[in-house]
C-alpha positions as a Markdown table, in Angstrom:
| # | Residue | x | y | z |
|---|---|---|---|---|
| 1 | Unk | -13.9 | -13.6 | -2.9 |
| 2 | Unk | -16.0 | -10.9 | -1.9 |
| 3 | Unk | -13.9 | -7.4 | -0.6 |
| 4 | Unk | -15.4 | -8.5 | 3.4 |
| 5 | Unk | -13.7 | -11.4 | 2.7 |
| 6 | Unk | -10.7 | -10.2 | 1.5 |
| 7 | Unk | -10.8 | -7.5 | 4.2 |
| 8 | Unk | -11.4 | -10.9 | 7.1 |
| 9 | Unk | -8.2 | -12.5 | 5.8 |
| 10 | Unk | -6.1 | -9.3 | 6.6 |
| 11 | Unk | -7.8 | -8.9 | 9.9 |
| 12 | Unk | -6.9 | -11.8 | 10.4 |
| 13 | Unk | -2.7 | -11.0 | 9.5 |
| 14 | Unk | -3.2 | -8.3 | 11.8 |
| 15 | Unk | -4.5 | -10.4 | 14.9 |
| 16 | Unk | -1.8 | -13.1 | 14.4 |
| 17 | Unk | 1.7 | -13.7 | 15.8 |
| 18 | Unk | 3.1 | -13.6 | 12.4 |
| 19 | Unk | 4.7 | -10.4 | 10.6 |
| 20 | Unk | 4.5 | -10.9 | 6.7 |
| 21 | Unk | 5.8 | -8.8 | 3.7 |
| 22 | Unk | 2.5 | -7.6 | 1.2 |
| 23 | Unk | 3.6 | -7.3 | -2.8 |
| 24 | Unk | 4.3 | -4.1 | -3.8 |
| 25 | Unk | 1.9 | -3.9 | -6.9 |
| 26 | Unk | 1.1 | -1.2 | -9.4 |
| 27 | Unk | -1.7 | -2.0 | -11.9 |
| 28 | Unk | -4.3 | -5.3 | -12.5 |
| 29 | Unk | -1.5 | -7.3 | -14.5 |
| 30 | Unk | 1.8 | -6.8 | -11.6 |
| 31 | Unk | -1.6 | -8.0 | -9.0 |
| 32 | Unk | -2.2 | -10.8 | -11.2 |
| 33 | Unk | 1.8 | -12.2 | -10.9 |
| 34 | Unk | 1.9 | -11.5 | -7.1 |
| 35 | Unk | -0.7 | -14.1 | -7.1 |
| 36 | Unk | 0.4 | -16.1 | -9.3 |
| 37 | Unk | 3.6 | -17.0 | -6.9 |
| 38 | Unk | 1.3 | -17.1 | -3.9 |
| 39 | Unk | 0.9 | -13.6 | -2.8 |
| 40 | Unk | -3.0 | -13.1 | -0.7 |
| 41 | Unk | -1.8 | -9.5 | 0.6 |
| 42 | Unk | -0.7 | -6.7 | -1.7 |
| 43 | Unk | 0.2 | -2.8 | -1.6 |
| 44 | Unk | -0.1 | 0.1 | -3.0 |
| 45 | Unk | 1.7 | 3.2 | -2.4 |
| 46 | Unk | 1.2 | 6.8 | -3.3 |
| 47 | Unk | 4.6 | 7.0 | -4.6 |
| 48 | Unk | 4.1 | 4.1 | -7.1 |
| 49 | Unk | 0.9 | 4.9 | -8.1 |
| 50 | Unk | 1.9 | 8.8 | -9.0 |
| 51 | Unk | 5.0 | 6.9 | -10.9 |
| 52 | Unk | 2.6 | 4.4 | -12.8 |
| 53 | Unk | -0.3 | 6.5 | -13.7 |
| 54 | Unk | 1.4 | 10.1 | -14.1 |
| 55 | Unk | 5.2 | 9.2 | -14.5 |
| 56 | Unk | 5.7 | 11.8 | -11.8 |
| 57 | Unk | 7.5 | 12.0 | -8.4 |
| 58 | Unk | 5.4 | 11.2 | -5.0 |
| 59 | Unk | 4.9 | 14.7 | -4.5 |
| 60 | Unk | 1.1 | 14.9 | -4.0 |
| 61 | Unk | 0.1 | 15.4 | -7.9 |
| 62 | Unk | -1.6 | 12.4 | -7.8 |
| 63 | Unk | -5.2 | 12.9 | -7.5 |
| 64 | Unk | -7.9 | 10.9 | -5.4 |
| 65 | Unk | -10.0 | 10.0 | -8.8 |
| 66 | Unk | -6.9 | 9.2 | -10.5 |
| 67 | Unk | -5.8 | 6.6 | -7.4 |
| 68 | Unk | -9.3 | 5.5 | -6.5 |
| 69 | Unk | -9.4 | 4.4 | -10.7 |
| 70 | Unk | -6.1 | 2.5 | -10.3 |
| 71 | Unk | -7.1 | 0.9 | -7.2 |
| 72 | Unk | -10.5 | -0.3 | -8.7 |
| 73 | Unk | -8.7 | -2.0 | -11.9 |
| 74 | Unk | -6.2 | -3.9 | -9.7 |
| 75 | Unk | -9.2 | -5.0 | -7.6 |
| 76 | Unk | -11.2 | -5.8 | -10.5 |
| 77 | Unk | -8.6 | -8.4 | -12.1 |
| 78 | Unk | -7.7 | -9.7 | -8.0 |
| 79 | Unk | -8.2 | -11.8 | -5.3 |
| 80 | Unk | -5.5 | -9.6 | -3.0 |
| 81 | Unk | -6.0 | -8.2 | 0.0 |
| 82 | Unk | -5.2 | -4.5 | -0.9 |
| 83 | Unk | -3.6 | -2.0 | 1.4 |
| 84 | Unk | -3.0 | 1.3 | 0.3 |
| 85 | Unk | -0.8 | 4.2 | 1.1 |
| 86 | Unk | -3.9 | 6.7 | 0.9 |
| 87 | Unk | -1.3 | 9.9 | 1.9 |
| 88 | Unk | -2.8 | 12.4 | 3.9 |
| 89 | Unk | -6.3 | 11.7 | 2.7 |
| 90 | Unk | -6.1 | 14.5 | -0.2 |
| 91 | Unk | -6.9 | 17.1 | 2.3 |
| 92 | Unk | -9.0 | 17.9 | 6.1 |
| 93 | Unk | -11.1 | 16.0 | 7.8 |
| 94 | Unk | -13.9 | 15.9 | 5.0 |
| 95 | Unk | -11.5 | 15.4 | 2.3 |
| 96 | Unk | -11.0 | 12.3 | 4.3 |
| 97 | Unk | -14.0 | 11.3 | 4.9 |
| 98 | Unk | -14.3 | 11.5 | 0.9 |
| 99 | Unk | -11.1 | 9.2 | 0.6 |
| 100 | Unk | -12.3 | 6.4 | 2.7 |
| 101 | Unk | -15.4 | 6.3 | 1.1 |
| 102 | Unk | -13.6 | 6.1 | -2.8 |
| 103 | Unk | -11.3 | 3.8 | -1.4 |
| 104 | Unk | -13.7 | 1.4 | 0.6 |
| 105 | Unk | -15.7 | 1.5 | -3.0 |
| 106 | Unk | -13.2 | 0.7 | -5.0 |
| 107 | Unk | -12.3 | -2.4 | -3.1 |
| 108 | Unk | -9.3 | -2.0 | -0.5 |
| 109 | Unk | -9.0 | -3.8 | 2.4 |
| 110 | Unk | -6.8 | -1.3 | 4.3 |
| 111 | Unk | -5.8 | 2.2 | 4.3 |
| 112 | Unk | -3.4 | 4.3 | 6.1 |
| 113 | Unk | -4.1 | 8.3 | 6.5 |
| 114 | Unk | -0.6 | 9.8 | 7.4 |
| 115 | Unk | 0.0 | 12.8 | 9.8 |
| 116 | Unk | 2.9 | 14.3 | 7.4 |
| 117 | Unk | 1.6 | 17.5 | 6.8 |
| 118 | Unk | 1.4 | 17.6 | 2.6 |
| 119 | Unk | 1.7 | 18.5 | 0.2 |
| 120 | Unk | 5.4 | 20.7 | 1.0 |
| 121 | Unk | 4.5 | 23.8 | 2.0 |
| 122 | Unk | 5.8 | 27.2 | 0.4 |
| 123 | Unk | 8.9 | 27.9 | 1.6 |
| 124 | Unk | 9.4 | 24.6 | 3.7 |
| 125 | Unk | 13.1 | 23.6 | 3.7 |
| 126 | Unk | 14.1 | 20.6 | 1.2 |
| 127 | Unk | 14.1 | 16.9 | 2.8 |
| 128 | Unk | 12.3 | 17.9 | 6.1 |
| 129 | Unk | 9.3 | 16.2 | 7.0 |
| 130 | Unk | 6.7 | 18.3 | 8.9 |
| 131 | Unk | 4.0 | 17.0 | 10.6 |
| 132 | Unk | 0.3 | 17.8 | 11.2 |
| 133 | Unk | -1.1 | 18.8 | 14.6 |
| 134 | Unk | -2.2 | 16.4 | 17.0 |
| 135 | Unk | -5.7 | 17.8 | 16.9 |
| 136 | Unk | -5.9 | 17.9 | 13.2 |
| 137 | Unk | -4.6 | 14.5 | 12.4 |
| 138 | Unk | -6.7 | 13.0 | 15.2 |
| 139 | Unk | -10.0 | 15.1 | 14.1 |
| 140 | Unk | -8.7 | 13.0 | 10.7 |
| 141 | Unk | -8.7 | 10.0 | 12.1 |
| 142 | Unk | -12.2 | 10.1 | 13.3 |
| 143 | Unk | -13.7 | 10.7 | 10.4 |
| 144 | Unk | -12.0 | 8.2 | 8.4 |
| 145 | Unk | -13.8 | 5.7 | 11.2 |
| 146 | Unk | -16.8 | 7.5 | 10.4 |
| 147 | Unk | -16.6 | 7.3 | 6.9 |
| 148 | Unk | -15.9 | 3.4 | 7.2 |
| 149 | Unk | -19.1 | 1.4 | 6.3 |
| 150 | Unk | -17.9 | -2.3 | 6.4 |
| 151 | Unk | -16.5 | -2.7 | 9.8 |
| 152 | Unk | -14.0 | -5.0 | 8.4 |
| 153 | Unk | -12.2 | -2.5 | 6.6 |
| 154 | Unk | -9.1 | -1.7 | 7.9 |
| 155 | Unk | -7.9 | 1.9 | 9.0 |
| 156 | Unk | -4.3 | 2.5 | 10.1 |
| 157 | Unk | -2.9 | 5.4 | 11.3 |
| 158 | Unk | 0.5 | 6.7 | 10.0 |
| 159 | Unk | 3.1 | 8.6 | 11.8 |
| 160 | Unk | 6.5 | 9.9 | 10.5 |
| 161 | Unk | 6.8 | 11.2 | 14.3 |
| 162 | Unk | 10.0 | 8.7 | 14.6 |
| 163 | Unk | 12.0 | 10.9 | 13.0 |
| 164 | Unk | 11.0 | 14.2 | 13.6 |
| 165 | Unk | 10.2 | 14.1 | 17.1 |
| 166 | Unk | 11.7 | 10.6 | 18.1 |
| 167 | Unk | 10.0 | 7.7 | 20.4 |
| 168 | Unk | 8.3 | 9.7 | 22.7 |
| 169 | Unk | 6.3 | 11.1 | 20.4 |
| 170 | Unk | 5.4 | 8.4 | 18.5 |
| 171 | Unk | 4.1 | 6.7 | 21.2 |
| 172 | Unk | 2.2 | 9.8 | 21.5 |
| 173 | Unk | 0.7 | 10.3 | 18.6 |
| 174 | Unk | 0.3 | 5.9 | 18.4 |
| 175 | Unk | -1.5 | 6.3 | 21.9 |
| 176 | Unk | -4.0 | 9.4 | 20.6 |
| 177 | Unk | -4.6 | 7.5 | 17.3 |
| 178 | Unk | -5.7 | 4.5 | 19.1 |
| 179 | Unk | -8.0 | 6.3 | 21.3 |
| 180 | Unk | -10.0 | 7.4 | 17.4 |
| 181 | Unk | -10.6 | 4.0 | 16.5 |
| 182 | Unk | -8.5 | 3.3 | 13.9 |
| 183 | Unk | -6.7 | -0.5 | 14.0 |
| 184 | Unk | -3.7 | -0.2 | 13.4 |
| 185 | Unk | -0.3 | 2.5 | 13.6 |
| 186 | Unk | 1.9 | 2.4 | 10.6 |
| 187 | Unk | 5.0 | 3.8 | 11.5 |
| 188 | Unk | 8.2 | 5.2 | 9.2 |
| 189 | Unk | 10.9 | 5.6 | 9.9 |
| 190 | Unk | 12.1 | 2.8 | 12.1 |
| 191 | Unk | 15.2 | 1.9 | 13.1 |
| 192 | Unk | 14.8 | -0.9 | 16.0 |
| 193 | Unk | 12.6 | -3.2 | 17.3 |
| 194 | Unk | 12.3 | -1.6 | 20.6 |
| 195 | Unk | 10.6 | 1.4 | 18.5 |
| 196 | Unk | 8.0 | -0.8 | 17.6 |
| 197 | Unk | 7.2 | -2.2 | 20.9 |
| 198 | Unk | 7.3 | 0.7 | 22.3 |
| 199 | Unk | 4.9 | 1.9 | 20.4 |
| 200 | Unk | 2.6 | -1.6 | 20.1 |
| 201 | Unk | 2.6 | -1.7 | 24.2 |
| 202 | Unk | 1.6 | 2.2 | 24.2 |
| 203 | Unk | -1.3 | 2.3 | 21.6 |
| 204 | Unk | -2.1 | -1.8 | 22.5 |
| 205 | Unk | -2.4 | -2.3 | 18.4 |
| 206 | Unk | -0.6 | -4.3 | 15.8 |
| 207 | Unk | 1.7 | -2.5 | 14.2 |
| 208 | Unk | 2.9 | -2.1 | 10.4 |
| 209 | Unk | 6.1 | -0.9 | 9.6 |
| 210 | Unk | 8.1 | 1.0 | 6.3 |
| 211 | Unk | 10.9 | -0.3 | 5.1 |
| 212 | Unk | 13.8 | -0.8 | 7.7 |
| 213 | Unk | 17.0 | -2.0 | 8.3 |
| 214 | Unk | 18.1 | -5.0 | 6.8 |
| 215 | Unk | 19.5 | -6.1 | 10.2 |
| 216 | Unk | 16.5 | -6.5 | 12.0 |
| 217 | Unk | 15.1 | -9.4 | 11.1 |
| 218 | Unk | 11.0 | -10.4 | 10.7 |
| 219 | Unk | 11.1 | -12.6 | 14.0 |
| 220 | Unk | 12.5 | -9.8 | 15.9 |
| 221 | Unk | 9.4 | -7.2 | 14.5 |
| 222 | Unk | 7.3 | -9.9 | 14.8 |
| 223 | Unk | 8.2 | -10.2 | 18.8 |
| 224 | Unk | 7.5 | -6.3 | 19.2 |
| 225 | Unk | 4.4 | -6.4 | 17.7 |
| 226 | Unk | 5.0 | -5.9 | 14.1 |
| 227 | Unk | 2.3 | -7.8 | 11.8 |
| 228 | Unk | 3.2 | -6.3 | 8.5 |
| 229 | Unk | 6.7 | -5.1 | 7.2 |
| 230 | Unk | 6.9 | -3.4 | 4.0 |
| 231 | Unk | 10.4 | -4.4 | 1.8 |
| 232 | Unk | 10.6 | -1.3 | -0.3 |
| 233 | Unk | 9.0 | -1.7 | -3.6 |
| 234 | Unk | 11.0 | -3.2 | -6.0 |
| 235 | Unk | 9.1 | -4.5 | -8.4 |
| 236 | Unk | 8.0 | -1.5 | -10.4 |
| 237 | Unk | 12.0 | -0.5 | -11.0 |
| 238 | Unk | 12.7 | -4.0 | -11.9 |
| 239 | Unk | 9.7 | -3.5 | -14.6 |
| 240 | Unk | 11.4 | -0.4 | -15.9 |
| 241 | Unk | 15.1 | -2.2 | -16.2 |
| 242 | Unk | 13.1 | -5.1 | -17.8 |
| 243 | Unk | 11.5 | -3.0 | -20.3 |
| 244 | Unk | 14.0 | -0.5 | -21.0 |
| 245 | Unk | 16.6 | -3.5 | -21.9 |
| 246 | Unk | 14.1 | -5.3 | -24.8 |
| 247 | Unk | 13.3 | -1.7 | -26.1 |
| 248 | Unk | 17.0 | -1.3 | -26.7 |
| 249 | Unk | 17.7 | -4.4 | -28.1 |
| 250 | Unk | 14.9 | -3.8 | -30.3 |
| 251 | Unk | 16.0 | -0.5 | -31.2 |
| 252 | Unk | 19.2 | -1.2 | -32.0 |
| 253 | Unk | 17.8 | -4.2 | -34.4 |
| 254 | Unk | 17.8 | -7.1 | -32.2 |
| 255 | Unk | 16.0 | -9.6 | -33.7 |
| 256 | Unk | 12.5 | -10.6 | -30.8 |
| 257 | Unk | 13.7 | -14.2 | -31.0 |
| 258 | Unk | 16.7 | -13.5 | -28.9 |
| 259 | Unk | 14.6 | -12.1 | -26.1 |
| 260 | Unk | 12.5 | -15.8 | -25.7 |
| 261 | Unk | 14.6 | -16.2 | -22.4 |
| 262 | Unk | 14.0 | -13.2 | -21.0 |
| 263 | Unk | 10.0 | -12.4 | -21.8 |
| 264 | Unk | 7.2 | -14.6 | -20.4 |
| 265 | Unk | 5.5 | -17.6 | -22.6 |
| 266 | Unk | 3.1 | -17.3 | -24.4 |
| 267 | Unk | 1.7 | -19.8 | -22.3 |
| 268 | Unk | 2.1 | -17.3 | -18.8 |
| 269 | Unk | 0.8 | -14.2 | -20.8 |
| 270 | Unk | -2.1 | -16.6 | -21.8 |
| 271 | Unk | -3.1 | -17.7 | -18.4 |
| 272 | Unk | -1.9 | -14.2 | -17.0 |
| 273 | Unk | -5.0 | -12.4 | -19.0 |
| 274 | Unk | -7.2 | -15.3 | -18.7 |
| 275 | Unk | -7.3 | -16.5 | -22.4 |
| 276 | Unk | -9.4 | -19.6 | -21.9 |
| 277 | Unk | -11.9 | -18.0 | -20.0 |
| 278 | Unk | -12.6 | -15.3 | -22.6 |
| 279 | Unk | -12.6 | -18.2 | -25.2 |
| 280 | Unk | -15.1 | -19.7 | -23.3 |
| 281 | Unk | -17.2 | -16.2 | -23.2 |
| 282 | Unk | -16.6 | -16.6 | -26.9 |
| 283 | Unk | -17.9 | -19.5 | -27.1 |
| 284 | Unk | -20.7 | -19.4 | -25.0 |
| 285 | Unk | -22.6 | -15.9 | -26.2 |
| 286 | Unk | -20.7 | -15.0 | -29.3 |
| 287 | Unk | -21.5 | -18.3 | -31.9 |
């Protein structure tokens, strides 16, 4: 599946009546699962990636080369259709431009540039968001169109306006995003339906949204104009429980047979890391 195609089949999520939940992956082996048990959309975001690559906090350490590297082995070992959480586009409006264009490359189908204004400031108070001006994010958001050279390639446009200067100015910011180009508004910080309608009748574009109340369910976002709803991104501390429970059985001198119902099969690590088809390489140009 070529990256136009994989980029088609989100477009195509994004057109739809449906609102669907992506994987939250984190490197080419966790992409490789999420497909395994049916998953065609995926994500990645900035918070994982700075956890899996630096084993730091999402604080904007995390550099463009360092995420555009991870991106590229996930894609290489996937079929997904990759969104990523591309922050505030590691800087102005050229620094953008630079982002979609390492991005795009490496093989996403999606992207969202945010208009929190990162990384914290000196001096900013602990917990607040602060956001970038309306002219600067929007001057952003043009050149990320710009800088797009498959026009299946999805931009989105993400606003943490919700909860620093409430519905009014998300619909706002939603309505000057959409007048840039960009496809979509990913908004944060949501905590009704009627949010995201709001904001989908204002800007007249699907909408993705962050993590939310439990309450709400998909049908309901789905009716407002929701096409993609993220569930938080459990998988990567589930890894970490996983892992840190063998290692201590096994430092405390558990023998590895006990663990057989709790690792994967030989057989799923074998078809996992596509054994037979490197045995075939093996066979074919090495004898």
């Amino acid at each position: 599946m070529s990256p136009t195609e994989q980029r088609k089949r989100l477009r195509a999520v994004f057109a739809g009546a449906k609102c669907i939940s992506p994987a939250s992956v984190y490197d080419p082996l966790s992409a490789r699962v999420a497909e395994s048990v049916g998953y065609e959309i995926g994500m990645l975001a900035g918070s994982v990636a700075s956890s899996t690559t630096l084993a730091a906090p999402d604080l904007i350490v995390l550099t463009l080369t360092e995420f555009a590297d991870q991106v590229r082995r996930i894609m290489r070992a996937s079929r997904l259709s990759l969104i990523v959480d591309a922050d505030h586009g590691y800087g102005n409006a050229l620094n953008v431009m630079r982002t979609v264009e390492e991005l795009e490359h490496a093989g996403v189908s999606a992207m969202s540039i945010e208009d929190t204004a990162l990384p914290t400031r000196f001096g900013q108070a602990e917990g607040t968001d602060e956001l970038t001006s309306l002219d600067e994010m929007t001057g952003k958001l043009k050149a990320a169109v710009a800088a797009r050279r498959d026009p299946e390639l999805v931009i989105l446009g993400r606003t943490a306006a919700l909860k620093v200067e409430g519905t009014a100015g998300a619909v706002k910011r939603a309505q000057a995003f959409a007048a840039c180009g960009v496809d979509a508004i990913f908004l944060v910080g949501v905590e009704a339906a009627d949010q995201v309608k709001a904001v989908r009748d204002a800007a007249r574009l699907p909408v993705m949204v962050g993590s939310a109340p439990a309450s709400i369910k998909r049908e309901e976002f789905a009716a407002a104009g929701a096409r993609v709803l993220l569930q938080g991104h459990q998988p990567l501390p589930a890894a970490v429980k996983a892992l840190k429970a063998v290692y201590q059985h096994l430092y405390g001198g558990g023998a590895p047979a006990d663990l057989k119902d709790r690792v994967a099969s030989a057989k799923e690590m074998d078809a996992l890391v596509d054994v037979e088809a490197y045995k075939k390489r093996q066979k074919d140009y090495l004898r």
